[in-house]
C-alpha positions as a Markdown table, in Angstrom:
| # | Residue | x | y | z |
|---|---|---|---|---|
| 1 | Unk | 76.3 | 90.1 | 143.8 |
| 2 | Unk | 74.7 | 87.1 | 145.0 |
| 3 | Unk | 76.0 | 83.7 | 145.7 |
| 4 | Unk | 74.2 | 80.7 | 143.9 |
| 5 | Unk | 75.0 | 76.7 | 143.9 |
| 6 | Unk | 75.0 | 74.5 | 141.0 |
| 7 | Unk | 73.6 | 71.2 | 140.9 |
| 8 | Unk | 76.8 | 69.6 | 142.5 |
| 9 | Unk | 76.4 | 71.6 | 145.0 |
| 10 | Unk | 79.4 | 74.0 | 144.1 |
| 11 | Unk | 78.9 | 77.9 | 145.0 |
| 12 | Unk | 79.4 | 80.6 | 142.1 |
| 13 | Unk | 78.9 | 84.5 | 142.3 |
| 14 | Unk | 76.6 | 85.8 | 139.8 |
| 15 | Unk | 77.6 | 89.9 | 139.5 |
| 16 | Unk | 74.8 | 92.5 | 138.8 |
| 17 | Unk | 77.0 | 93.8 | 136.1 |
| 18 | Unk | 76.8 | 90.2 | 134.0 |
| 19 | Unk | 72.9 | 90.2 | 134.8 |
| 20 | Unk | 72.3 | 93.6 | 133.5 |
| 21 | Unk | 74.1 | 93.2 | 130.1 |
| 22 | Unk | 72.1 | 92.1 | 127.3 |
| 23 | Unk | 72.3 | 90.5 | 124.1 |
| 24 | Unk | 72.7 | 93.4 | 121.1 |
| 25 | Unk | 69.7 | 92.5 | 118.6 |
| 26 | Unk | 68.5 | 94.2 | 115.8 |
| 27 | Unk | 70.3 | 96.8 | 114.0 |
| 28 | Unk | 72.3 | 97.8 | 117.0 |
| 29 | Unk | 73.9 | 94.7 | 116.0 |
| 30 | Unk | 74.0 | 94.8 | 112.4 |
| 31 | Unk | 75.3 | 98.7 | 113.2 |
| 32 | Unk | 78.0 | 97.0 | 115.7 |
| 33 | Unk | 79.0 | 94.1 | 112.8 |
| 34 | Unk | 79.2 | 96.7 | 110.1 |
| 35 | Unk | 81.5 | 98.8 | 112.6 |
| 36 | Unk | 84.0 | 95.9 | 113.7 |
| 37 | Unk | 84.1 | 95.1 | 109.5 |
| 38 | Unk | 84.7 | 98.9 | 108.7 |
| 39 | Unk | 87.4 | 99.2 | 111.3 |
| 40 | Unk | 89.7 | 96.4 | 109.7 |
| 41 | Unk | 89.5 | 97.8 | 106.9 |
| 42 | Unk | 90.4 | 101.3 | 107.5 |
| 43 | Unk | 93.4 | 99.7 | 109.2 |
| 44 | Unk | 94.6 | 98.1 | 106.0 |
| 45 | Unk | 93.0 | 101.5 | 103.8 |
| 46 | Unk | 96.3 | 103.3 | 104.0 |
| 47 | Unk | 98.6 | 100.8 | 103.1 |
| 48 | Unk | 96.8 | 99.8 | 99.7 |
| 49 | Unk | 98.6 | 101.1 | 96.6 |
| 50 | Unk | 102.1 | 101.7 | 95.3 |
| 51 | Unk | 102.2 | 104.9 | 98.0 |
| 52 | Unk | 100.8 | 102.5 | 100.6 |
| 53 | Unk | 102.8 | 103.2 | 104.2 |
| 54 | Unk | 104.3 | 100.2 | 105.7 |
| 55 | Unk | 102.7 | 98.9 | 109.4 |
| 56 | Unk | 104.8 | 97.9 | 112.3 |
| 57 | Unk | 103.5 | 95.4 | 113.6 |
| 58 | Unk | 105.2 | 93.7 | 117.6 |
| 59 | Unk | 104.0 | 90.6 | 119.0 |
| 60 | Unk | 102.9 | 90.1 | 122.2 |
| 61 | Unk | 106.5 | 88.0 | 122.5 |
| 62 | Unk | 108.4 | 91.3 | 120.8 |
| 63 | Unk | 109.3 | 90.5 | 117.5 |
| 64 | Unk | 109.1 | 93.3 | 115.0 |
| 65 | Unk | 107.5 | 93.1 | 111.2 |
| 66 | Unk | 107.4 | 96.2 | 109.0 |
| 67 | Unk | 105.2 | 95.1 | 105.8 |
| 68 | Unk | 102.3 | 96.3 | 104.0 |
| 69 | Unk | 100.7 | 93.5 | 102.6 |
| 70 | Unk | 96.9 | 93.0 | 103.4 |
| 71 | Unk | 97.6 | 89.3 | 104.2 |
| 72 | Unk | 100.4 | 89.2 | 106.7 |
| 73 | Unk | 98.5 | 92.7 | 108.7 |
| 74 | Unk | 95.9 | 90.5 | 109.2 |
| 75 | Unk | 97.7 | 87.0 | 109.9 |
| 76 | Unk | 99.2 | 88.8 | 112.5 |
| 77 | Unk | 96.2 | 90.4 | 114.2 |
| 78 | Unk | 94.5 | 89.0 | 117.2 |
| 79 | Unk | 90.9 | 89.9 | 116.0 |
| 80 | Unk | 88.4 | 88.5 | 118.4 |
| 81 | Unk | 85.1 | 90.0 | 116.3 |
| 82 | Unk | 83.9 | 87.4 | 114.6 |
| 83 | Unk | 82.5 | 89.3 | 111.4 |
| 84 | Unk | 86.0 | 91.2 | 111.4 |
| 85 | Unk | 87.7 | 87.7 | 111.9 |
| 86 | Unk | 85.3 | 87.3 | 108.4 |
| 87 | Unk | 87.8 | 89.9 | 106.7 |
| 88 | Unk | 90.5 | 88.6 | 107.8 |
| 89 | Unk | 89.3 | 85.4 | 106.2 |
| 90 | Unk | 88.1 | 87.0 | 103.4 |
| 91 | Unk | 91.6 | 87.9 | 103.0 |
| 92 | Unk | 93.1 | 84.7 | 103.6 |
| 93 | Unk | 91.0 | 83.2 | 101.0 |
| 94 | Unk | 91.9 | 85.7 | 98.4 |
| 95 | Unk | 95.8 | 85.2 | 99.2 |
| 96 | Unk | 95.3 | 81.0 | 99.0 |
| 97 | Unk | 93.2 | 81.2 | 95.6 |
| 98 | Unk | 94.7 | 84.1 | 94.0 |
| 99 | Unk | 97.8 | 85.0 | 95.5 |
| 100 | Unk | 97.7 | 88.5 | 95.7 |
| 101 | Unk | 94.6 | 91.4 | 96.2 |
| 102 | Unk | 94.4 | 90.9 | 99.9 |
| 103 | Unk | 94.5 | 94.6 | 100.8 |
| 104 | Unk | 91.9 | 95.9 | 98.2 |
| 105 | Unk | 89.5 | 93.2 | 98.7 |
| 106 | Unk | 89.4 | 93.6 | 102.3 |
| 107 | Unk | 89.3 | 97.4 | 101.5 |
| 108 | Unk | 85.9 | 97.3 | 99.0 |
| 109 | Unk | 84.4 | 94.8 | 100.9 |
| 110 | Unk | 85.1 | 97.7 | 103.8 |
| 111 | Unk | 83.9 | 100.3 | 101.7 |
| 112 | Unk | 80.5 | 98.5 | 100.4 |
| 113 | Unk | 79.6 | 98.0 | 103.9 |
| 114 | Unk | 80.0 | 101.3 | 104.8 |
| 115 | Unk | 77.6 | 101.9 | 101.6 |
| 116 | Unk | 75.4 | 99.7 | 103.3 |
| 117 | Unk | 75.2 | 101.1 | 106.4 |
| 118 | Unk | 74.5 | 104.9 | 104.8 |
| 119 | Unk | 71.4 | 102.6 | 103.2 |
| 120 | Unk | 70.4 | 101.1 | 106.8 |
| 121 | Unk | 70.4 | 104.7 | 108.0 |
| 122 | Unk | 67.4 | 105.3 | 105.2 |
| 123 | Unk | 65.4 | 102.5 | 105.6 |
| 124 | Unk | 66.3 | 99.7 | 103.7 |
| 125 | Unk | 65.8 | 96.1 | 104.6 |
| 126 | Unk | 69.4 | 94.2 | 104.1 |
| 127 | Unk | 68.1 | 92.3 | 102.4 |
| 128 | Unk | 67.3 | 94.1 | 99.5 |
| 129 | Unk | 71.1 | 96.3 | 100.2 |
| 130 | Unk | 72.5 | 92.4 | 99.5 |
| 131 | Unk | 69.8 | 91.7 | 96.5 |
| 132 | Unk | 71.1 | 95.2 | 95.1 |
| 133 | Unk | 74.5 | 94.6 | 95.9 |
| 134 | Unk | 73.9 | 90.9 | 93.4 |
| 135 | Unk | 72.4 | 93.1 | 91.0 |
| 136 | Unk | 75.2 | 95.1 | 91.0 |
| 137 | Unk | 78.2 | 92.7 | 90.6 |
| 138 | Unk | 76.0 | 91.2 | 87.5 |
| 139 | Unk | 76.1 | 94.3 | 85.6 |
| 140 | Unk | 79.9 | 95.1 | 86.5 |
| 141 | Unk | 80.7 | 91.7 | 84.9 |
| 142 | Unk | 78.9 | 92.6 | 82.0 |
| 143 | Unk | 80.1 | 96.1 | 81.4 |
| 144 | Unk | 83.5 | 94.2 | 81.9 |
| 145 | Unk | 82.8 | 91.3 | 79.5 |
| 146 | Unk | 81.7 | 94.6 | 77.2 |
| 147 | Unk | 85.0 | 96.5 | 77.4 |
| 148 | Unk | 87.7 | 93.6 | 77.2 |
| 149 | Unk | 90.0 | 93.9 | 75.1 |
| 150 | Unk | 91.0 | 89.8 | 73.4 |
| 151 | Unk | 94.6 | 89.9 | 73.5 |
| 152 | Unk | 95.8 | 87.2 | 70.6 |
| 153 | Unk | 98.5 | 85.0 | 71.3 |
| 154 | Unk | 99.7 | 81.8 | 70.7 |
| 155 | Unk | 103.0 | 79.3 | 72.4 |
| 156 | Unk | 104.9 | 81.0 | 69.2 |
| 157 | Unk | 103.4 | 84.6 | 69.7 |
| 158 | Unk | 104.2 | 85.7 | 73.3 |
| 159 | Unk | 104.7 | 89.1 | 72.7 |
| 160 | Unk | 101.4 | 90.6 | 74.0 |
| 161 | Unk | 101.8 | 88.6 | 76.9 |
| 162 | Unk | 105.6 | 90.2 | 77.3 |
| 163 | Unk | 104.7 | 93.5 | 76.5 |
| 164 | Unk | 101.3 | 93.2 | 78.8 |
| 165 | Unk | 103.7 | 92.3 | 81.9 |
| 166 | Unk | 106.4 | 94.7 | 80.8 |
| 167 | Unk | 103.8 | 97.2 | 81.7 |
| 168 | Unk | 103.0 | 95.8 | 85.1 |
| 169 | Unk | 106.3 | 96.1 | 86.3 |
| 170 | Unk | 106.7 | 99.8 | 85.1 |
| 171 | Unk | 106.6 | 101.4 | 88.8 |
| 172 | Unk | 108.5 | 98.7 | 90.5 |
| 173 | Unk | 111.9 | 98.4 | 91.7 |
| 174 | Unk | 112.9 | 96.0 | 88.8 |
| 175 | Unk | 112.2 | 98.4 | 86.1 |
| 176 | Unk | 115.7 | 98.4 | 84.7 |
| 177 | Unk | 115.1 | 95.0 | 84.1 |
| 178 | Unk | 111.4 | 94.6 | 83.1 |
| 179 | Unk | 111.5 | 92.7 | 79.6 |
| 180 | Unk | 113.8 | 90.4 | 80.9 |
| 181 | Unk | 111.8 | 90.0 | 84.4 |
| 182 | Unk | 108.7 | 90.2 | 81.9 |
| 183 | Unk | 110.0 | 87.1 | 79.7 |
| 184 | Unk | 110.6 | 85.0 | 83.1 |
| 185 | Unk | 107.2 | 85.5 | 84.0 |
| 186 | Unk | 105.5 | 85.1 | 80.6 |
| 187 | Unk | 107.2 | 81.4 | 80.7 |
| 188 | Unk | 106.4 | 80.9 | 83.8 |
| 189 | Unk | 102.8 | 80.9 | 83.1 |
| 190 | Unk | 102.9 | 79.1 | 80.2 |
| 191 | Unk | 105.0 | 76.5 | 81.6 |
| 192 | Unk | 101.7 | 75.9 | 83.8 |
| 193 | Unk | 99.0 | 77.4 | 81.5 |
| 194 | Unk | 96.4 | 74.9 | 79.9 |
| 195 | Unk | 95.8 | 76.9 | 76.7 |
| 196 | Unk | 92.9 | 74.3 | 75.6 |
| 197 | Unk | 91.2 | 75.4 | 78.4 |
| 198 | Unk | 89.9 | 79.2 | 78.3 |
């Protein structure tokens, strides 16, 4: 410990501890990046799916949530990381533009970087990992734009879309219901739906 003055004069203790600590460079830190990513996302892992377990979450003031969704796990963490504070705005983003997926892509984006760090472990630059990674997501899409299946349908012809959504709602609680809960849906998104538009 010694004691030093600023330039006003004021005293402040600089500790050995503080002056011995260093910055993390290197792959130590892309190692310590990848873990703090990884670990949000195995805390989200078990929770994803229709047999997902519920989390209890307290606040620091006590109040009690029980919920499984991705988005409100996360909105309710205090995550100091700032590449795991990425996932939870990875999430975020997800819920504000799509409205639902918050779990599993917090999950694969969990499960690609523990892909990457296997590759780290071998070698390979990160740069090339992320260039492969590119390379990767292209041909998904394509193999995707290979296997779609055009569903016909027209303001008069809703019945795909019914039937489509009728499946969806197969394992949920409303399945006594579905074609009617099916029908609300369908109109609901052709109330909004710019068919022009693709």
């Amino acid at each position: 410990m010694s004691m030093v003055y600023d330039e006003y004069g004021r005293p402040f203790i600089i500790l050995k501890e503080q002056q011995a600590k260093s910055r993390v460079k290197g792959m130590e830190a892309v190692k310590s990046n990848i873990l703090a990513a990884t670990s949000i996302s195995k805390i989200l892992r078990s929770s994803l799916g229709p047999k997902g377990m519920d989390k209890i979450l307290v606040s620091p003031d006590g109040d009690v949530t029980i919920t499984n969704d991705g988005a409100t796990i996360l909105e309710r963490m205090h995550v100091d990381h700032q590449v795991a504070n990425l996932m939870v705005e990875l999430s975020s983003s997800q819920d504000d533009e799509i409205g639902d997926g918050t779990t599993g892509v917090v999950v694969l984006a969990g499960a690609l970087l523990e892909q990457a760090e296997k590759l780290l472990a071998r070698g390979i630059h990160p740069v090339r990992i992320a260039e492969g990674y590119e390379k990767a997501a292209e041909v998904a899409i394509a193999t995707l734009n290979d296997i779609a299946d055009r569903v016909e349908f027209s303001r008069d012809n809703v019945e795909p879309l019914v039937t489509t959504a009728m499946t969806t709602l197969s394992s949920k609680i409303i399945n006594v219901d579905k074609r009617k809960m099916a029908e609300i849906a369908v109109n609901a998104v052709l109330g909004v739906a710019d068919l022009d538009r693709k």
